[in-house]
C-alpha positions, 0 to 999 in steps of 0.5 A, spaced: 500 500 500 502 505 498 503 511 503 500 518 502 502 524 506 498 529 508 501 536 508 496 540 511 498 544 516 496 548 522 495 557 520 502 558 524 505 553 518 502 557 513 508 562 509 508 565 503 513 564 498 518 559 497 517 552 501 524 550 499 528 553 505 523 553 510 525 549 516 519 544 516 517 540 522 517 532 518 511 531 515 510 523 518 512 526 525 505 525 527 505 518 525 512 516 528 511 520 535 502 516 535 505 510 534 502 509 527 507 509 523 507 502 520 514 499 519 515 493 516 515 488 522 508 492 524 504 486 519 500 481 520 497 479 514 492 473 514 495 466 516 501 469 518 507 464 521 513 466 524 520 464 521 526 464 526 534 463 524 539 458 526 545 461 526 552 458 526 556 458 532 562 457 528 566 462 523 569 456 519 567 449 517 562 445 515 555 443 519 555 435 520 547 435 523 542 438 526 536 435 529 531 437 525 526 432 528 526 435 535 525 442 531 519 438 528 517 435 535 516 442 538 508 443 539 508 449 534 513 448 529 510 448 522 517 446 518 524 447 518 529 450 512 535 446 511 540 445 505 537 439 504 529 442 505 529 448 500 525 451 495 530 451 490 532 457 487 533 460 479 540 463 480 545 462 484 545 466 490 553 466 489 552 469 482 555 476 481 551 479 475 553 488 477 557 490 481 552 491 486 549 483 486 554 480 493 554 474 495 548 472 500 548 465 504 541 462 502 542 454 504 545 452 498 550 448 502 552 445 509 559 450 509 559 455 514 562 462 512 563 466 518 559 466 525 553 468 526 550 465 518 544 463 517 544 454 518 537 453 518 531 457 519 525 454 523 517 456 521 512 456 526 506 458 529 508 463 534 515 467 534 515 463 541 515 456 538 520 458 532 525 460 537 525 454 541 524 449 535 531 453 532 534 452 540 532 444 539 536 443 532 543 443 537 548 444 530 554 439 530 560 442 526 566 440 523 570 445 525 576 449 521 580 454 525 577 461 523 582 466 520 581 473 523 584 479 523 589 484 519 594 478 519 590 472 517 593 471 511 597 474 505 596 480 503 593 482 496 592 488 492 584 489 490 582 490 482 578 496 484 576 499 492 569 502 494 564 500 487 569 501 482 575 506 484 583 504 483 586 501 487 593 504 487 593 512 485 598 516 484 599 524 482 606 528 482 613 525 483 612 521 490 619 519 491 622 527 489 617 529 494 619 524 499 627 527 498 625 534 498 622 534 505 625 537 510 620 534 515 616 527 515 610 525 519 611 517 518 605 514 522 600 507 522 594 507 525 588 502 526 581 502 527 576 497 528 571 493 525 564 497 526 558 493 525 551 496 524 546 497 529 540 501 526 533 501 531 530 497 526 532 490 525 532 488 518 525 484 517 521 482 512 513 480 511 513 475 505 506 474 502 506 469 495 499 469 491 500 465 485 506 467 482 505 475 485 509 476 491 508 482 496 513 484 501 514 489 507 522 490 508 525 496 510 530 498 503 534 504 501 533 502 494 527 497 493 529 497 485 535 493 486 532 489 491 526 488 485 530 485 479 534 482 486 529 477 487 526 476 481 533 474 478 534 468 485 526 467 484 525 467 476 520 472 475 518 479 473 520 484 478 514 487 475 510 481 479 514 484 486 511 488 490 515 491 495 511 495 501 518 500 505 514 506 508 519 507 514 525 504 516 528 505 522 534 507 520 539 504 515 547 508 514 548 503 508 546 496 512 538 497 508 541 499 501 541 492 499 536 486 500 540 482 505 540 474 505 536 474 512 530 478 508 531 472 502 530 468 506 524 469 509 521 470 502 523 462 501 520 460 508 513 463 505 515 460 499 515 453 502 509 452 506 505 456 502 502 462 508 505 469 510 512 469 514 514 474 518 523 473 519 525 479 523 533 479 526 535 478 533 540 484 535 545 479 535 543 476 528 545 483 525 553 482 527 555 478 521 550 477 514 548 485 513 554 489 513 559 492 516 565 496 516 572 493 516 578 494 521 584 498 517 590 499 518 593 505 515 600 508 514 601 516 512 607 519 509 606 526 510 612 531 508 613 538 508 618 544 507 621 549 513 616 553 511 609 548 512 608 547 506 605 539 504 611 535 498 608 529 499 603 525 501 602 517 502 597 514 503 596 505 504 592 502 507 590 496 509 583 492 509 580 485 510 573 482 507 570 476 507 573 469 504 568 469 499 567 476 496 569 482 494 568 490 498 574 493 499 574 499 504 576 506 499 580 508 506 586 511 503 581 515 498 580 520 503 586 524 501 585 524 495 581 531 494 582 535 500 590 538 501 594 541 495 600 536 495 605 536 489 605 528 490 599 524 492 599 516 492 594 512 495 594 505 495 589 499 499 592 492 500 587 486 502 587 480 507 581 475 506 578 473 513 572 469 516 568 475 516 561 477 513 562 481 507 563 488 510 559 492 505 557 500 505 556 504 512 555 510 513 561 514 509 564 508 507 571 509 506 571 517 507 570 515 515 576 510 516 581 514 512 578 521 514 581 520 521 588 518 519 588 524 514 586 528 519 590 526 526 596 525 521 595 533 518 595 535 525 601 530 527 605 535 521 602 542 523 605 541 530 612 538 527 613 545 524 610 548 530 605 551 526 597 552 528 593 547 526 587 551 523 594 555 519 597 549 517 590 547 513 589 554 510 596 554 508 595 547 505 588 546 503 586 545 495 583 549 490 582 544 486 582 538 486 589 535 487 589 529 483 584 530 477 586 538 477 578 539 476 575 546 480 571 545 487 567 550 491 573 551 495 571 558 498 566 555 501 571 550 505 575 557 508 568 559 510 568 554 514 574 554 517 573 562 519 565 561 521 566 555 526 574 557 529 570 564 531 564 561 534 569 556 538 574 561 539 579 558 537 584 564 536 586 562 544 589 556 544 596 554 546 600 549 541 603 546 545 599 540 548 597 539 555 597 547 557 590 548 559 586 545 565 579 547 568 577 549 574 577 541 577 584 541 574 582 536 569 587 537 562 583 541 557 584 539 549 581 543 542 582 540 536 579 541 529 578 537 523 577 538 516 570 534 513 569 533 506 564 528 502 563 527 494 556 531 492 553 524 489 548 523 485 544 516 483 538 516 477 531 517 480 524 518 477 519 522 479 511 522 476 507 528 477 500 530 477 495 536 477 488 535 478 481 538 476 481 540 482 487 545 481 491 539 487 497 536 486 501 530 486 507 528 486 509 520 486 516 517 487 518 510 490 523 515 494 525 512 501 526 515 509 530 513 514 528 518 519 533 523 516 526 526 513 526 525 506 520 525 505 519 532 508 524 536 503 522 532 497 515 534 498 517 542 498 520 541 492 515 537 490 510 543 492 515 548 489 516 544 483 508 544 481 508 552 483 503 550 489 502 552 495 505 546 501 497 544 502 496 543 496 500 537 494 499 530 495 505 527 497 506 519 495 512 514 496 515 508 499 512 503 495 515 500 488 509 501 484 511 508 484 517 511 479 523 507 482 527 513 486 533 510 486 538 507 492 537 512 498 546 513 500 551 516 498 548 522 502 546 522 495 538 521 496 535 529 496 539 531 490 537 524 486 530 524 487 530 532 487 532 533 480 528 528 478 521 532 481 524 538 479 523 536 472 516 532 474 514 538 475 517 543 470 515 538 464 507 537 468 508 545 468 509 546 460 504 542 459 499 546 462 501 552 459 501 549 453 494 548 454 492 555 457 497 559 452 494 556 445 486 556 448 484 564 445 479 563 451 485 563 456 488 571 459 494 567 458 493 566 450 500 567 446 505 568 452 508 562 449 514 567 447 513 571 454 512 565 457 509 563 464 510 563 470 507 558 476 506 560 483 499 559 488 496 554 484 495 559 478 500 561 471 502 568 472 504 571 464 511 573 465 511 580 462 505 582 466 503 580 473 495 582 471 494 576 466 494 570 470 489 563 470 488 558 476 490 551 474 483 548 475 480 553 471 485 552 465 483 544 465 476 546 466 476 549 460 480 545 456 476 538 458 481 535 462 481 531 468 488 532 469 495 532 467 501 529 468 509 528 466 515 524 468 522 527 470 529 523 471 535 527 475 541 523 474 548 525 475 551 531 469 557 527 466 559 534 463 559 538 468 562 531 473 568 531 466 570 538 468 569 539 476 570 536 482 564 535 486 565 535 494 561 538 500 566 541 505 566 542 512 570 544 518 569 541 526 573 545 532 572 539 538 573 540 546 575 534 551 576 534 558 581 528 561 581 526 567 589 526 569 589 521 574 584 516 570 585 517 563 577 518 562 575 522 556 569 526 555 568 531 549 565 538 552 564 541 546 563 540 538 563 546 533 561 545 526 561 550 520 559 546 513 557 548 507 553 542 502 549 546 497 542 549 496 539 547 503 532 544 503 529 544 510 534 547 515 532 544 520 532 537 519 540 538 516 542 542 523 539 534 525 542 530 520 550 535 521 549 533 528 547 526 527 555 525 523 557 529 528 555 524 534 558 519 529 564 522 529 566 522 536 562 515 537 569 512 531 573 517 536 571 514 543 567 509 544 564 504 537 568 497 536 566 490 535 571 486 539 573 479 536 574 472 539 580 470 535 580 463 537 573 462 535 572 467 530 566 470 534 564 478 536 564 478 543 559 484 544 554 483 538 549 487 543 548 494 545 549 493 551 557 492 550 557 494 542 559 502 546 556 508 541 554 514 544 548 516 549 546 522 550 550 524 556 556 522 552 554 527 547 556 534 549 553 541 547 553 542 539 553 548 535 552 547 527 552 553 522 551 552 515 555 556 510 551 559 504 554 555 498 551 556 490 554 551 486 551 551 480 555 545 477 552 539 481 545 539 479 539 544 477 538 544 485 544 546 487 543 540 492 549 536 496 548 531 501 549 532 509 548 526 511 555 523 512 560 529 513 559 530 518 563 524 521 568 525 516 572 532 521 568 530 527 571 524 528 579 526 526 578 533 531 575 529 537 581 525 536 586 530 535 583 535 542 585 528 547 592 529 544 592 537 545 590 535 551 594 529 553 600 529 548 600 522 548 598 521 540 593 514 540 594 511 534 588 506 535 582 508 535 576 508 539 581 511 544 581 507 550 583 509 557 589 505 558 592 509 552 592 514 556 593 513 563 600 510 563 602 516 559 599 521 564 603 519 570 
């Protein structure tokens, strides 16, 4: 069922003008805070029955048994999936037809692959009985010694990192640059293995009615996830319907469909009712995602005077034995600091791991916050500002293509949020400040950037008898608030007012809107409204403009323009038509029109396309303990066209709390004898709390880049994590002296240190 929003809205709501700007309040806000925002778990079809996996206890090996009949014993039970009791699939689930088509384990055979894959999945009546029936299978293994972490084998280089992108690049003289050097910071840095951990566990109700199949699942993209699985099933993607009005949260984990989601399609598949498949919290450690550990070494050589000679850049990543995504974290320092000689390059090492796949700024985030701390690492070697050391040393171009970016907007951001922090007063000698309680105070700051992606979306607009529009795109929120922004430039697009359009999205019948990521969603799917709107707009001008009876017969030179649901003649204010009226006169129910927005290739062949930003971090760390606390985080970014302030202030805070989480707290911890992660919950898988997010202040930096998209719209999403994670770390090592190279920066790092 596809959602439809209503954009009423109380009088004190009511503006006049432009709803692009205006700081909204979510237009599903209601639904969301009452409850009545239905999620994909929320469904209860008729007949429906419960689907429970098993999952491996072991990272390497092969299943000897499972005790099915006692599974089958259990009152409730209905059925149990194995490998040797499965509907069979059309492709092989390991087939790799685009680059986005990764390999899922879907039963096909009794190898296990990593812990915490799926082995069997039990189907009953209630969830009670199929959780039990899964206990009862008691699994025998063959069990083979789990290769773990960044030492586990050999060492190779990838074909490409990210989706496509050079493994090894190079700009400059590298070893010129490295002899020319009067000063070398050389320094390795890890950081940890991440794992995804959004409110809403992946799920999935699966419904089959002949050879139809209906489906609620959360996605960030239910067009990949269609021609998924219609290629696993053998069938039209136009016989899929998938139902994703709300997700609760994503960061990259939902862009795909996942095997657990499959495999609850198969479930339903076997015994011919409903199945509802939801993921424990634990589940979620292994088969959807997540982030690699690295290990990074930075080269960074400069002259007397400061100025950057060379950077190098290496790093290493792991990924799964039995797939292929390697973390771009050496990418990072490609387009921020104008080097002569840049190199970045990526080894891999294969690990009994889950693929690690797209998660919130995939590669920008590990790589950022090396960059970042070993930028800070060469200021301080020259003796130099931080904050003067990047003015010196940021690009004005991009360094390794040449093409120009918004870099004006980046010394914006600098200056704005290095005032608000009032960071003119900080000594550049580290461990010089104390408060009041004698705790040792630090401010660092980072640089933040991330591209200005687009994808290809469409949108379907529509303008009723009535004078009412419509706009229609399968587009999807995550809580980022998606919906409202699209919807003002829908309203906009269509010349109405906010309470005159109808909003619908979430459901693939609707025009497919493309893969919500990237931060790249708004300036997709905008374009394309944008151009549903325009080309809806010239079809009703085109009646109004050649009909002798309309005020507005023969300004098809003047031209027209659109605003309150009426056409204004250009040229003459007083001359105007109501959309209603025009397709009245002209016998017409209503009129509508498709756009597309997609990436410009011209311009992307002639500029570099990057969103900037600056952080300015203060922490407090106890002398005596070690204990660190963030106190205060300023952030100036500039990102385009900004649709709703509102909801991009949440969104920059939301990387920002991101960034000190990578700095401070997030890591999963490996059991290197079985292959495990110790903490796969949320109650030992540390991320921020509220007490542990400090004051915040976000300013946003007026930006008119004309080169990205016809919005001028760039995503916000994940750049925020990109400085803020690099200057928390940064403000401990002011604070302390102690440079920690291990990141979350733990107490045990410091405390040796500081007695």
């Amino acid at each position: 069922m596809t959602v439809e929003l209503s954009l009423t809205r109380d009088p004190a709501h009511i503006r006049h003008g432009s709803n692009i700007g205006q700081p909204m309040t979510r237009t599903d806000g209601v639904l969301k805070v009452t409850g009545k925002a239905r999620y994909a778990a929320d469904n209860h079809p008729p007949g429906m029955v419960y689907a429970v996996i098993a999952t491996s206890c072991i990272a390497r090996g092969r299943v000897k048994s499972l005790d099915v009949a006692a599974a089958k014993r259990h009152p409730g039970v209905i059925d149990v999936m194995t490998p040797a009791h499965k509907p069979e699939l059309a492709e092989d689930p390991d087939a790799k037809g685009n680059p986005f088509a990764f390999r899922m384990e879907l039963l096909q055979s009794d190898e296990v692959r990593y812990a915490n894959q799926a082995i069997a999945v039990v189907i009953a009546e209630t969830l009670e009985a199929a959780t039990e029936g899964a206990a009862l299978l008691s699994p025998r293994y063959q069990v083979e010694i789990a290769r773990v972490g960044l030492d586990a084998g050999e060492a190779y280089a990838p074909p490409v990192v990210g989706i496509g992108n050079p493994a090894e690049v190079r700009h400059g003289d590298i070893d010129a640059g490295m002899a020319a050097a009067s000063k070398l910071t050389d320094a390795t840095y890890e950081t940890p293995a991440q794992y995804h951990n959004a409110m809403e566990p992946h799920a999935i109700v699966a419904v089959w009615d002949g050879d139809r199949l209906f489906i609620d699942t959360p996605s960030q993209g239910m067009g990949f996830a269609q021609m998924r699985v219609a290629g696993l099933f053998g069938m039209s993607p136009a016989n899929i319907h998938i139902n994703s009005p709300f997700l609760g949260g994503g960061f990259g984990s939902k862009g795909l469909i996942s095997g657990p989601q499959v495999l609850g399609i198969m479930a339903a598949k076997l015994i011919g009712r409903p199945v509802k498949l939801v993921l424990r919290r634990s589940q979620m450690y292994g088969p959807v995602g997540h982030r690699p550990p690295t290990r990074q070494r930075i080269r960074i050589g400069t002259d007397d005077a400061g100025q950057l000679a060379v950077i190098n850049h290496e790093a290493r990543v792991t990924t799964s034995s039995f797939d292929d995504f390697y973390e771009p974290a050496a990418d990072a320092s490609h387009t921020l600091y104008a080097s002569p000689a840049i190199r970045t390059a990526h080894e891999a090492v294969r690990v009994d791991t889950g693929t690690p796949l797209f998660m919130r700024a995939p590669g920008e985030a590990t790589g950022s916050i090396v960059l970042e701390s070993a930028i800070d690492e060469a200021a301080f070697a020259c003796g130099i500002d931080p904050l003067e050391f990047r003015l010196k040393n940021y690009a004005e171009v991009e360094p390794t293509t040449g093409k120009p970016f918004s870099s004006k907007a980046l010394r914006q951001c600098y200056a704005r949020a290095a005032e608000r922090f009032g960071w003119a007063g900080r000594p550049l000698q580290p461990r010089q400040m104390r408060d009041e309680n004698g705790f040792l105070v630090g401010w660092g700051m980072g640089t933040a950037t991330f591209p200005a992606i687009m994808f290809q979306g469409n949108a379907r607009a529509v303008i009723r008898a009535d004078g009412k529009g419509v706009m229609e795109t399968g587009a999807h929120d995550m809580g980022q608030g998606a919906w409202t922004a699209l919807a003002q430039i829908s309203a906009d697009s269509l010349g109405l007012d906010f309470d005159q359009l109808t909003f619908r999205s979430g459901s693939s019948d609707l025009p497919d809107a493309g893969i919500a990521g990237g931060s790249g969603h708004t300036a997709t799917v905008g374009a394309a409204i944008h151009n549903a709107g325009a080309a809806v707009i010239a079809k009703l001008a085109e009646l109004a403009t050649s009909d002798q009876r309309s005020p507005l017969f023969g300004a098809g030179n003047a031209g027209v323009v659109a605003r309150a649901g009426r056409l204004y003649r250009r040229d003459d204010d007083a001359r105007s038509e109501s959309y209603a009226e025009i397709l009245a006169r002209a016998g017409v129910a209503e009129v509508d029109a498709s756009g597309t927005g997609a990436a410009d290739a011209a311009a992307q062949s002639q500029y570099a396309m990057h969103a900037h930003g600056a952080v300015f971090a203060e922490v407090k760390v106890d002398p005596e303990l070690g204990q660190i606390r963030a106190t205060r985080l300023v952030g100036a970014f500039a990102a385009g066209r900004i649709i709703n302030p509102l909801m991009v202030q949440s969104q920059l805070r939301g990387g920002m709390i991101w960034g000190l989480s990578f700095a401070l707290h997030e890591e999963a911890v490996m059991d290197h004898r079985s292959g495990r992660i110790l903490n796969a919950n949320l109650a030992e898988y540390h991320v921020p709390v509220n007490a542990d997010v400090p004051p915040m202040d976000v300013i946003t930096v007026d930006e008119h880049d004309p080169h990205v998209n016809p919005l001028g719209i760039k995503g916000v999403g994940e750049i925020g994590i990109t400085g803020s994670a690099g200057a928390v770390a940064n403000a401990v090592f002011h604070a302390t002296g102690i440079r920690v190279r291990n990141f979350p920066i733990k107490i045990e790092e410091l405390v040796m240190g500081l007695r």
